[in-house]
MISE-6184 format. One record per residue: x, y, z of N, C-alpha, C, CB in turn; residue in one letter. Coordinates in pm, whole numbers, plus 32768, in hexadecimal, padded with zeros to 4 digits. Atoms other than C-alpha are relative to their C-alpha. Glycine has a CB too. Layout:
<sites>
XYZXYZXYZXYZa/...
</sites>
This chain:
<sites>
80097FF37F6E3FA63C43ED237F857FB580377FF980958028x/80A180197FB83E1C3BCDED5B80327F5C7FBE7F3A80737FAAx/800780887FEE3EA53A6FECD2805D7FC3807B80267FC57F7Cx/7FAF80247F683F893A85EE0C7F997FE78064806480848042x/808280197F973E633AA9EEE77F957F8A7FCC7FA0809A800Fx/8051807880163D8839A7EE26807F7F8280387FC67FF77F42x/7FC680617FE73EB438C9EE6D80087FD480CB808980247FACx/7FF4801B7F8D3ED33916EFDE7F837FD3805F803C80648025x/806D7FFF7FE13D6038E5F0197FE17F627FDC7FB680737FC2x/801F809780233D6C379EEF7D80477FA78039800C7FE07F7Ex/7FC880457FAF3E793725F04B7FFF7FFD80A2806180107FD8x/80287FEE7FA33DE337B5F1507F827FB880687FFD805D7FE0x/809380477FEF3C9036F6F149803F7F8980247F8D7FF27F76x/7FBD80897FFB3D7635BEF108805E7FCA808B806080037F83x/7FC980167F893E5035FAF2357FEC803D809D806780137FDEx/80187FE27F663DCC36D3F34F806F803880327FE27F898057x/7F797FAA80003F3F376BF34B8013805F7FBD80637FCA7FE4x/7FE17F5280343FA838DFF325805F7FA17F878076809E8096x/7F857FFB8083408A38CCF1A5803E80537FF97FE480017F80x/7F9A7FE3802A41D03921F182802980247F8580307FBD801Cx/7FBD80078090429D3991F05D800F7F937FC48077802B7FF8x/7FAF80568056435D38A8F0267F9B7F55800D80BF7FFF804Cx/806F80328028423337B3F0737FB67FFB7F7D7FC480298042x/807A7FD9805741653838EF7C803F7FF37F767FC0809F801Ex/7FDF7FEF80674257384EEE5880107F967F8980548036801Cx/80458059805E422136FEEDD37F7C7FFA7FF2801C7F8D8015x/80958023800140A53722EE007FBE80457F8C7FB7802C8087x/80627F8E80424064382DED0180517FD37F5A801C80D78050x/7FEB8005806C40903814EB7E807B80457FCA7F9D80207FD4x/7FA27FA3803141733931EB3380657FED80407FE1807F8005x/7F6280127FC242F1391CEB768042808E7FFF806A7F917F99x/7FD37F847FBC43453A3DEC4880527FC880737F8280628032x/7FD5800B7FB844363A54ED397FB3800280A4804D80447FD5x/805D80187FAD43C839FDEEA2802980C08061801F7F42805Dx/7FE07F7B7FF3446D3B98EED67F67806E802B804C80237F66x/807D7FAE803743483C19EDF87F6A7FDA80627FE67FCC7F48x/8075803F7FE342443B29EE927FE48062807E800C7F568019x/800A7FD77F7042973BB7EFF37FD680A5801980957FDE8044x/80557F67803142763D29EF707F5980027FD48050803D7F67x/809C800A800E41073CC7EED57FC77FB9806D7FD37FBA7F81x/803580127F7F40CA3C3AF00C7FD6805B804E80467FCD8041x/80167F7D7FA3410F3D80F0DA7F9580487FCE807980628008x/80717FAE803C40563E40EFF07F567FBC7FEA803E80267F6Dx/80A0802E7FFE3F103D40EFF27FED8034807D7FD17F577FF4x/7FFC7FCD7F4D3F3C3DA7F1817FD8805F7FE9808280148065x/804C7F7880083F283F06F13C7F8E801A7FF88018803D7FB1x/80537FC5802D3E1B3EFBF06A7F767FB2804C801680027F69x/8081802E7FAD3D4E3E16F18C7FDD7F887FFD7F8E803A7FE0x/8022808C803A3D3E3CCEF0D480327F8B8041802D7FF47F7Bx/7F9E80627FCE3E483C2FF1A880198035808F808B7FF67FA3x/7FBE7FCE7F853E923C0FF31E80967FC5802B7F9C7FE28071x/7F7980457FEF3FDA3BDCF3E87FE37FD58089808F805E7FECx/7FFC801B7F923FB43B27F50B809D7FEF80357FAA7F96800Ax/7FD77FBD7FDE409B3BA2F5F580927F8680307F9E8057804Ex/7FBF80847FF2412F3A16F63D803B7FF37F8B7FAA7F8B801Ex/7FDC8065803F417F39C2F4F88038806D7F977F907F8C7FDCx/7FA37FDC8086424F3A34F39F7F5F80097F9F80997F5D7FC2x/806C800180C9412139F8F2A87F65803A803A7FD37F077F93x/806B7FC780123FEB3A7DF2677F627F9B800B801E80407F7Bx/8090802C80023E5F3A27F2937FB780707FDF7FCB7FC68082x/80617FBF80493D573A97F1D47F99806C80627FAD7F867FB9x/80937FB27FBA3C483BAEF2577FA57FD47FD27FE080917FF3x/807B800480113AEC3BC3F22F7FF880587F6A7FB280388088x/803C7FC780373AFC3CBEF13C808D7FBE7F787FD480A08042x/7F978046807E3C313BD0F0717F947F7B7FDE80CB7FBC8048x/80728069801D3B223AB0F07B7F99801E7F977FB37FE8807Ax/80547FC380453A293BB3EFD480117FF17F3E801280908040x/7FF57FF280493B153BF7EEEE80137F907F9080358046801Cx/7FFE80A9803A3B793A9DEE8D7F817FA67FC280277FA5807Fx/8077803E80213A143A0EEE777FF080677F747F7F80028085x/80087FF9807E39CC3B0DED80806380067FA87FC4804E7FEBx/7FC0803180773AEA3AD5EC967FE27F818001808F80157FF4x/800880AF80063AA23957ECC67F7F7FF67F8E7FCE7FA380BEx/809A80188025393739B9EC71801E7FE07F747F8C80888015x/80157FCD8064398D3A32EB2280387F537FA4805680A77FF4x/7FE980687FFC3A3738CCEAE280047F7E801D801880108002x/8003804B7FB739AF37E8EBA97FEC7F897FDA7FC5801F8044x/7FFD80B1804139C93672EB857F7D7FDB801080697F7E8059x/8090807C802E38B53586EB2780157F9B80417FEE7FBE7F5Fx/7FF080567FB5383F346EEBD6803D7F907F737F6F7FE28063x/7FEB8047808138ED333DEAEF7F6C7FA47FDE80947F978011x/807080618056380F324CEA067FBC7FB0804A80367FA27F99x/801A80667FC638073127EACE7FA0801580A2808D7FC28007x/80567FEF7F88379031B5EC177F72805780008058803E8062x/80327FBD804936AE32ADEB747F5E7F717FC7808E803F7F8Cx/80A580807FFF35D6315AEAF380137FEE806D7FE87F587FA6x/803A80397F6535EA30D7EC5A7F95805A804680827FF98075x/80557FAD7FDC352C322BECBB7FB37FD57FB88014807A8001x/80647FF1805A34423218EB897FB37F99804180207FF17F69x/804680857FE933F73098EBD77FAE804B809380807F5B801Bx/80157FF07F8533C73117ED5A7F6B8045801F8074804A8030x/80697FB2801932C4321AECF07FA07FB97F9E803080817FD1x/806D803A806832023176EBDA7FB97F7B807680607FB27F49x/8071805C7FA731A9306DED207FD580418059802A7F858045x/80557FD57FAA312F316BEE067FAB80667FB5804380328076x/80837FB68047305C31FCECEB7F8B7FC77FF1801280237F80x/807C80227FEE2F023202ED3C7FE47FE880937FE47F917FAFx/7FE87FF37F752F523200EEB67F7B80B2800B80E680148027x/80557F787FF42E723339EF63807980337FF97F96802C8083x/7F7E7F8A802B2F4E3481EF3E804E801180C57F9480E57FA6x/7FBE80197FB62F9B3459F0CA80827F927FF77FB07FF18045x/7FA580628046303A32F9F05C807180007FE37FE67FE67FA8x/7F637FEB8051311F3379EF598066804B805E7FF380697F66x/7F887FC07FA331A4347BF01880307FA780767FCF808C8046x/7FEE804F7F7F31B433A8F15780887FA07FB37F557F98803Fx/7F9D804580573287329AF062806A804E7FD67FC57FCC7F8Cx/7F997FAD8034334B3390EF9D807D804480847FA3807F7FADx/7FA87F8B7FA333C0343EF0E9807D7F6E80447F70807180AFx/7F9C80727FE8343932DBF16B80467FE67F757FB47F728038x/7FA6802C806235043265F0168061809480047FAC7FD07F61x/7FE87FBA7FE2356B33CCF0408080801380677FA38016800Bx/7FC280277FA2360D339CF170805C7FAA801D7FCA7FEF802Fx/7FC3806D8024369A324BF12A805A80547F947F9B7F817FCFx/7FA37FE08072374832DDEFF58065806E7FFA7FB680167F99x/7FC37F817FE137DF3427F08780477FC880937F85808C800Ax/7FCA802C7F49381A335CF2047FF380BB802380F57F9C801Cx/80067F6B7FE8378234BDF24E7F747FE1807C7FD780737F4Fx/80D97FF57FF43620350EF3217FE080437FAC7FA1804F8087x/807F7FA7806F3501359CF22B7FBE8049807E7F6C7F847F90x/80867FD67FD834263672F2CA7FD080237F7D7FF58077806Cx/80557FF3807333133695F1E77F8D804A80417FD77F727FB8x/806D7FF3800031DD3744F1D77F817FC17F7B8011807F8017x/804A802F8063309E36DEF1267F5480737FEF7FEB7F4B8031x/804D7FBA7FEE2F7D37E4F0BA7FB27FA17F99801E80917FF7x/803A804B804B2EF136EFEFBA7F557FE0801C80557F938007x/808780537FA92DAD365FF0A87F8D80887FC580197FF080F5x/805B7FAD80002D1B37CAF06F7FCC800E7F6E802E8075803Dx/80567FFF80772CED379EEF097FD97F777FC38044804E7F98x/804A80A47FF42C44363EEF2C7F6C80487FFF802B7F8580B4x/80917FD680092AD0360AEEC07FBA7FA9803A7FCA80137F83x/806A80627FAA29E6356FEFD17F827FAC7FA17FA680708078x/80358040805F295B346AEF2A7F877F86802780767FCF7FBCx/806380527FD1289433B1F026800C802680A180187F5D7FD4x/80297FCF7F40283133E9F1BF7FB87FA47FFD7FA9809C8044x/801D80717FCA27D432C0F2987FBA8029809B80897FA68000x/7FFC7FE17F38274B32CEF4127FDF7F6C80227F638089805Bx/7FCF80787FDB2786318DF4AB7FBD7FF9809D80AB7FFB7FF2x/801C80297F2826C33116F623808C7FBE80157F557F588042x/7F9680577FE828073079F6BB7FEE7FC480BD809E80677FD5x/800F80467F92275C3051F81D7F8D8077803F809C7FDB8055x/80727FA67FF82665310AF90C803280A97FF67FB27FDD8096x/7FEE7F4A803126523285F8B380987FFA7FCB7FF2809280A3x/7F8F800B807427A23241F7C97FF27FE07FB080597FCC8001x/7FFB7FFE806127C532A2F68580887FFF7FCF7FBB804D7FE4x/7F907FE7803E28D8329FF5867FDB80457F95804B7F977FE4x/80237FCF807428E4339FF485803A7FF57F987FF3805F8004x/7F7C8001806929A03337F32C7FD7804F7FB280317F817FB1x/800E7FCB804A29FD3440F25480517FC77F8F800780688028x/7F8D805980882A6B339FF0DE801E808A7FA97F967F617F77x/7FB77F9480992B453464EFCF801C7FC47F998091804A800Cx/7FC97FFA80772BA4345DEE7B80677F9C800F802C80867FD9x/7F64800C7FEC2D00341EEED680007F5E802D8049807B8085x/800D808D7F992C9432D1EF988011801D80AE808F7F8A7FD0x/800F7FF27F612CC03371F1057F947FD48030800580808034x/805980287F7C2BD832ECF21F801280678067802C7F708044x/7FD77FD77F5F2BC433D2F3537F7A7FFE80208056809F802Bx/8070801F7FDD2ADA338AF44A7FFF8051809C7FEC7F5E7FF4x/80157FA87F742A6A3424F59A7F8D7FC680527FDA80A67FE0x/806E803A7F9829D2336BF6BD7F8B808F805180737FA38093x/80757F9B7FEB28A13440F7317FD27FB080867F7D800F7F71x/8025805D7F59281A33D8F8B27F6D806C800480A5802180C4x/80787F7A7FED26A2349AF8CD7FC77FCA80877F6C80107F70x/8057802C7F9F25D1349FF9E67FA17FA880107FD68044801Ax/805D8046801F24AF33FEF96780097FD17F7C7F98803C8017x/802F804D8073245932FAF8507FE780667F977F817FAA801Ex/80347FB0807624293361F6F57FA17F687FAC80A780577F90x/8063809D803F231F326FF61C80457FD97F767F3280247FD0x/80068047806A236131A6F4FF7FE580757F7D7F8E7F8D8019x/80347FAF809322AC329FF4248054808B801D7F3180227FEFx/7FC57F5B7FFD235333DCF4A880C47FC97FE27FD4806F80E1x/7F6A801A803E24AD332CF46A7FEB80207F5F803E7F4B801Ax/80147FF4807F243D3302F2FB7FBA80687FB77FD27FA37FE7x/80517F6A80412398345BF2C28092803B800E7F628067806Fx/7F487FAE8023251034DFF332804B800E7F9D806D7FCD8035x/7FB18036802B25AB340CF28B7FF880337F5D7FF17F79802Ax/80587FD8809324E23452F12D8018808280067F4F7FE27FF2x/7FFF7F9F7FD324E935BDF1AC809780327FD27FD57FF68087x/7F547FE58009267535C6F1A8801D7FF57F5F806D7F768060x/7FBC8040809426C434FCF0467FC380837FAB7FB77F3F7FBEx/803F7FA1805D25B135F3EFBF804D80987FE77F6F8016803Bx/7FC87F8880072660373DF03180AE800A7FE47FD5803D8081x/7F427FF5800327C636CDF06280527FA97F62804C7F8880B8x/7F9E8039808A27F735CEEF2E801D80547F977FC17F8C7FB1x/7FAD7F78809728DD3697EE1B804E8066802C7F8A806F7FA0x/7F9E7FB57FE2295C3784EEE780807FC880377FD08051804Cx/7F847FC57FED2ACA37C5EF2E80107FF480AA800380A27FBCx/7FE9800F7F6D2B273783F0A5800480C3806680B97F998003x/7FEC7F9E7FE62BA338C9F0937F6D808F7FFF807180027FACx/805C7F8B80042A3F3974F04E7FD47FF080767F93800A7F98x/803780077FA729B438EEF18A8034806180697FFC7F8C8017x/7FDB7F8F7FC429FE3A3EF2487F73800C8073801980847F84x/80597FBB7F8D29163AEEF37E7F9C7FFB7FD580118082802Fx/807E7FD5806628273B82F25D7FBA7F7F7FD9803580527F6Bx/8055808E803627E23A14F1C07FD27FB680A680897F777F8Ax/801280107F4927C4399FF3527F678047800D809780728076x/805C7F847FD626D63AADF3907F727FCE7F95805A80BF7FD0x/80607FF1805225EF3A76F28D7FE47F4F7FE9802F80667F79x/803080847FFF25EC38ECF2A47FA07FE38096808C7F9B7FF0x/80517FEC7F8125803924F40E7F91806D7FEE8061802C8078x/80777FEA8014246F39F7F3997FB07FBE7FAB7FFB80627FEBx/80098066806023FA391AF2A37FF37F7C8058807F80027F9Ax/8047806C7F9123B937E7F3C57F887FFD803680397FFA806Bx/807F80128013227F388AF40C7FEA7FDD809A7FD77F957F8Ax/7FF380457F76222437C3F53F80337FB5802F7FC27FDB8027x/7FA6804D7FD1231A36DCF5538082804C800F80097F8F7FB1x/7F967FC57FD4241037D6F5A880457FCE80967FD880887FFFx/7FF97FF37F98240B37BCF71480397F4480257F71804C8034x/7FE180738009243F3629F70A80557FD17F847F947FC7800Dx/7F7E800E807725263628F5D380A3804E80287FBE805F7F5Dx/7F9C7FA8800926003756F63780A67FBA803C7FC480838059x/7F637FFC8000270A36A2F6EB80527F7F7F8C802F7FDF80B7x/7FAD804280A4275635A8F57C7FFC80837FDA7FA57F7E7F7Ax/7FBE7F8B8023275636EFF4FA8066805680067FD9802A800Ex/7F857FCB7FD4285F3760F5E180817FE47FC0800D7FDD8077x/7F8E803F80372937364CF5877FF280017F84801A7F848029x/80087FE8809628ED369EF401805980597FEF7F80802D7FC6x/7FC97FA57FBE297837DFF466809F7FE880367FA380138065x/7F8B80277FF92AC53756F52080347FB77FA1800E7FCD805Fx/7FA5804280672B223686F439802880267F497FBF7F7C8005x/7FB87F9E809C2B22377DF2F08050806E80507F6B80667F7Cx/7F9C7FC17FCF2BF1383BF3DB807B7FA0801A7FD280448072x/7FAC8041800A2CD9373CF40E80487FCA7F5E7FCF7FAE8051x/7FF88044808B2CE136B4F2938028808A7FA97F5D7FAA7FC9x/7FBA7FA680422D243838F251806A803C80237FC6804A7FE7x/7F797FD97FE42E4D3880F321805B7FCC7FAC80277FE1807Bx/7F6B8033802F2F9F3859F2C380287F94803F8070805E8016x/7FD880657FC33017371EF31F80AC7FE77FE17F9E7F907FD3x/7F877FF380283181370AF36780567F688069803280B78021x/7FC980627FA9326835BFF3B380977FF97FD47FB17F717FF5x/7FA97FEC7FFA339B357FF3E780387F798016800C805D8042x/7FD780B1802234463412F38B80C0801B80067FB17FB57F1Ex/7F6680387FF835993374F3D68056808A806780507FEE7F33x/7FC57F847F7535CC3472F526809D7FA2804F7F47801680B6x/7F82806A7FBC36AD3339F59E80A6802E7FC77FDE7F417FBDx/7F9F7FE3805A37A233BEF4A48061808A80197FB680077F81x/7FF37F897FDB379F350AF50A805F800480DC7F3B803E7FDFx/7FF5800B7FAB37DF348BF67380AE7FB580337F867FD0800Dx/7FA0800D801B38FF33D2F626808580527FE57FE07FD27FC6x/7F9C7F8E807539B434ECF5538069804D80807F7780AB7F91x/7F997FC97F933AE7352DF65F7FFE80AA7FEF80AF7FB97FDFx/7FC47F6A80243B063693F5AD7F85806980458013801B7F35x/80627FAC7FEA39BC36F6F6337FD27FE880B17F887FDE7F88x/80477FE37F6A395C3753F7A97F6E7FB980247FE380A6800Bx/807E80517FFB3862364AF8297FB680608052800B7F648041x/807E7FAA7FF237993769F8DB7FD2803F7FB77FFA80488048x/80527F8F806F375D3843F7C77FB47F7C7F928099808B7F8Cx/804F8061801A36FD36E8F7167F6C7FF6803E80487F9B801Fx/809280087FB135F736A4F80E7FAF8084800380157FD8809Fx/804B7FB27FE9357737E7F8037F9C802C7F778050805E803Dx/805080228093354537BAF6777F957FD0801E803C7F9E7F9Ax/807880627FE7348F36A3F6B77F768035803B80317F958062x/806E7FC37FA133BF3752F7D07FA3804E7FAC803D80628074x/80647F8A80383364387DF6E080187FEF7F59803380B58040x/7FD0801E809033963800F5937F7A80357FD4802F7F567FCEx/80687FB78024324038B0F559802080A27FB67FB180058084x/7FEA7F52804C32E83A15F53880667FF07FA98034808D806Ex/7F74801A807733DA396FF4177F8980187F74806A7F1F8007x/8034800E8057327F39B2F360803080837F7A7F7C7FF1803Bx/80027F80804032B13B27F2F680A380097F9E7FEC80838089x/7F7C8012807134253AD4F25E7FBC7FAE7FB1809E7FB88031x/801F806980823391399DF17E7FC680337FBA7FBD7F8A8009x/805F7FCF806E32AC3A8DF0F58059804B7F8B7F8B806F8043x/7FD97FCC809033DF3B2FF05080137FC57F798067802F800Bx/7FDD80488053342639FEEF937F99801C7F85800A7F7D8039x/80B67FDE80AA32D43A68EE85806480607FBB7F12808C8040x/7FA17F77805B34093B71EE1180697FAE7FBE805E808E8071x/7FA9805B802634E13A4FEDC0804A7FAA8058804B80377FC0x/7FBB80297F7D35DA398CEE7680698078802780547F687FEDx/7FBD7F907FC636523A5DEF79805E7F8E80777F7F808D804Bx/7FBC80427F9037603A06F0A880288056807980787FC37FCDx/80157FD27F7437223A7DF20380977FF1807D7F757F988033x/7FC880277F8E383B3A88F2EF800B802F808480587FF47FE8x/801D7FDC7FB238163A5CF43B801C8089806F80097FAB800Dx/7FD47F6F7FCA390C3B7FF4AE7FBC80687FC4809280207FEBx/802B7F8A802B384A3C72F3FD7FA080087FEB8027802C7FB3x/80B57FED802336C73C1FF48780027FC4807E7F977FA67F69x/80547FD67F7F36303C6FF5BC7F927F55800F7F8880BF7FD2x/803E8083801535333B37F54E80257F75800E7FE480007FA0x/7FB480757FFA36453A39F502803B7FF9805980467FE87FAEx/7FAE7FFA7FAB36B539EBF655808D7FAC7FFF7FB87FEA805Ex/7F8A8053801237D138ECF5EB807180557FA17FCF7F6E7FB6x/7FB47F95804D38E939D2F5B5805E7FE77F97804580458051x/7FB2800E806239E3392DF5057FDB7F737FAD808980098039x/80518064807F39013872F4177FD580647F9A7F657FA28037x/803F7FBB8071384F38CEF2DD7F7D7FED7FD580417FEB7F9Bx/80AA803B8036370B3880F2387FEC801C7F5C7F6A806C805Dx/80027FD1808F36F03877F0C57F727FBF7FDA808D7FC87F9Dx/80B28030801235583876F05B7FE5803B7F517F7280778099x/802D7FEC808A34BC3867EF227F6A7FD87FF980597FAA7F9Bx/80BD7FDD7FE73317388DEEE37FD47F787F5F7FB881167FC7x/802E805E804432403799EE1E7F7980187FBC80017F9A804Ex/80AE7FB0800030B837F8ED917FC87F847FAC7FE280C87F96x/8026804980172FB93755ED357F9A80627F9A7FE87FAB806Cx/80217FE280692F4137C5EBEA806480CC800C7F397FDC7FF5x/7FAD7F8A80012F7E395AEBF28026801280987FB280827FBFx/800A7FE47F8A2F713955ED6480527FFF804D7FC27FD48026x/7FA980667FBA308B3945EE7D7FB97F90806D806C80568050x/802E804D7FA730453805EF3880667FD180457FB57FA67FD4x/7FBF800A7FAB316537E7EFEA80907FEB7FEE7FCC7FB68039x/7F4780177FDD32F437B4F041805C7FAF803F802F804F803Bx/7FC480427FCE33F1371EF07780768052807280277FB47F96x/7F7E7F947FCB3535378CF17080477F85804F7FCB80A7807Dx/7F7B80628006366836A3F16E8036806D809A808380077F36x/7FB17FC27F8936FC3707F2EB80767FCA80107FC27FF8807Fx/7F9D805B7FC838633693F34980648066803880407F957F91x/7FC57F877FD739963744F3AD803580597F9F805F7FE68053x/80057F8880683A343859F2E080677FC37FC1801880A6802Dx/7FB4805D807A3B2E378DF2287FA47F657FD780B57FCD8046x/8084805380213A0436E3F1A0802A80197F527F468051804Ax/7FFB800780A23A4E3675F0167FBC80277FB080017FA47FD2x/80697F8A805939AC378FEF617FCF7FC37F65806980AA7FDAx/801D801480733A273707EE117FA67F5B7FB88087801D7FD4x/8054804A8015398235AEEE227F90800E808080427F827FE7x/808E801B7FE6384C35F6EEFD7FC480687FE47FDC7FD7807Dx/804B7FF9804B37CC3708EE397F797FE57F9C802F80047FFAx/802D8058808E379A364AECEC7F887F99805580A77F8D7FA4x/809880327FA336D23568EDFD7F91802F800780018001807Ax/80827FA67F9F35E83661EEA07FC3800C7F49803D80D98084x/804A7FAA80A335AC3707ED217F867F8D7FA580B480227F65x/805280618052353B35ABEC777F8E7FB6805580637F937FC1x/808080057FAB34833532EDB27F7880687FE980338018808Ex/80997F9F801D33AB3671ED9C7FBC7FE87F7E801B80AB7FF9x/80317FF7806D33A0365BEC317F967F787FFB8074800D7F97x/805A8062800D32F234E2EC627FA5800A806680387F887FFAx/809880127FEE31FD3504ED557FC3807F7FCF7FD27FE4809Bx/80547F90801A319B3652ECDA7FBA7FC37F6A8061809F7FF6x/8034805680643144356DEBA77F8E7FB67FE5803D7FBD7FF9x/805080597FAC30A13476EC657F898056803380577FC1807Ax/80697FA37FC42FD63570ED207FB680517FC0802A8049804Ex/80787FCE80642F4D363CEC087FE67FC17FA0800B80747FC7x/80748045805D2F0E3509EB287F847FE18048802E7F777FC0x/807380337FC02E4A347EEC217F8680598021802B7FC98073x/80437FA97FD22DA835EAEC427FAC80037F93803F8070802Cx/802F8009807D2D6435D1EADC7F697FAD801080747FB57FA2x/8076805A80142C86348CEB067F9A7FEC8048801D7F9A7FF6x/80777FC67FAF2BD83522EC2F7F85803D7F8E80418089806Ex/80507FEA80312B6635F7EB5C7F947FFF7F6E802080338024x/8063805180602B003543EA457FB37FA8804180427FB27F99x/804280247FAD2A5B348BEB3C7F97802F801D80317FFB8048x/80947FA47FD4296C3596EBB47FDB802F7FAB7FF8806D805Cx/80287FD080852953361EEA577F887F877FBB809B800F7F9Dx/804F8081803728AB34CAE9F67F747FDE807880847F667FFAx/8095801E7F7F27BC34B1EB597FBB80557FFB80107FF880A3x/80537F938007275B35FDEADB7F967FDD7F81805D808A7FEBx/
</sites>
């Protein structure tokens, strides 16, 4: 009976048309009458797996026949083949050594391209980066630039505007000041407490330092959020099956798609939109899967499209994507910290 429903689910993805009996009875392996088929039909109905729209003779899948389908698929699920499989490898072995924004940023586009899906992605990676150098830059009168460097290779910088001049020597007491307290740490240690105690520790150059300090301050708050993007939306916009306002409204708040990606750290999971307050695109799906960087989660992926979205080849996708930059991201975490192990 459940290879009746794997069958109608698969011709379902393929055609976007309720299945019939007598449809369906070349589609499936076993040689049953198209009688029997129509009886395990009714009874997938019963049991919830199957709807009847009220137009037509044949059946469409539910939400909770999709459920069921994905996991029997799970337990079997196809592999990406040989040949495309090196095309990934090759793809990844050239954005290794990229910063860990990079990869993901890359991965989420080839991603995209390879599923004709959008990614939203998140990236928590930046917060376990090790500041490895601080710059302050004159760039004109009372303008500064502040660069903060990482591990990872990130740059972020923060224009600073003060009231009054700072000298030559009080740039380079900062500056010395910063590398001394901030080089080695973790983006993520720079908290209130480390704040607090670097601004006591200025001494008398508090009062004419404090606002580079500020921006020291914004920008390990920025480098420790969650950063979440969202690639190949054009795709999504296109997709006839999906309501271009609830689209745009993705787009708008694709921020609160954070607290679902976090389930993906449990495995790959698949979100659909009828059954989340969050996911405003109702008759779509979202299938996300999490990535880390050494033991850590550093972030996710989430394949969006509509709900006859090809479970059994973009899976095997999402799964080996994670599995390579999560590769990528904690070798490179590795040689951080053989890195600072050796400056020690």
């Amino acid at each position: 009976m459940y290879k009746i429903l794997d069958a109608i689910i698969d011709e379902y993805i393929r055609t976007g048309e309720p299945i019939g009996s007598k449809a369906l009875q070349n589609k499936i392996d076993i040689k049953v009458s198209s009688a029997t088929i129509r009886n395990d039909m009714a009874t997938l109905e019963t049991m919830g797996y199957l709807d009847h729209p009220h137009t037509s003779a044949g059946r469409i899948p539910t939400i909770r026949g999709y459920r069921l389908y994905i996991e029997r698929m799970r337990e079997g699920v196809e592999r990406i083949d040989c040949d495309e499989k090196e095309k990934i490898d090759e793809f990844f072995e050239e954005i290794a050594g990229q910063s860990d924004e990079s990869v993901i940023e890359s991965a989420s586009k080839a991603l995209s391209e390879l599923t004709k899906c959008a990614i939203v992605s998140t990236n928590l990676a930046n917060k376990f980066s090790i500041i490895t150098k601080v710059e302050v830059i004159p760039t004109g009168k009372r303008m500064y630039v502040l660069l903060l460097i990482t591990s990872s290779g990130d740059i972020k910088n923060r224009v600073c505007r003060l009231s009054f001049d700072i000298t030559n020597e009080e740039i380079g007491y900062f500056t010395d000041f910063l590398n001394q307290n901030l080089g080695g740490l973790h983006v993520g240690d720079i908290d209130d407490e480390c704040i607090e105690k670097l601004s006591a520790s200025l001494g008398g150059y508090v009062l004419s330092l404090s606002p580079l300090l500020k921006a020291v301050t914004d920008l390990s708050i920025e480098m420790r959020k969650k950063q979440i993007m969202l690639e190949g939306q054009t795709r999504l916009i296109a997709c006839d099956e999906l309501k271009k306002d609830e689209i745009i409204a993705l787009i708008d708040s694709k921020n609160e798609l954070t607290e679902l990606l976090d389930t993906a750290f449990s495995g790959i999971n698949v979100i659909f939109g009828k059954e989340s307050d969050t996911f405003v695109v109702q008759n779509s799906s979202m299938i996300t899967g999490g990535f880390r960087k050494g033991d850590e989660p550093a972030g996710s992926f989430g394949v969006i499209g509509p709900i006859r979205l090809d479970y059994k080849r973009i899976i095997p996708y999402i799964e080996y994507f994670s599995e390579k930059v999560t590769g990528i991201l904690s070798e490179q975490k590795d040689e951080e910290k053989e890195a600072d192990d050796f400056g020690e």
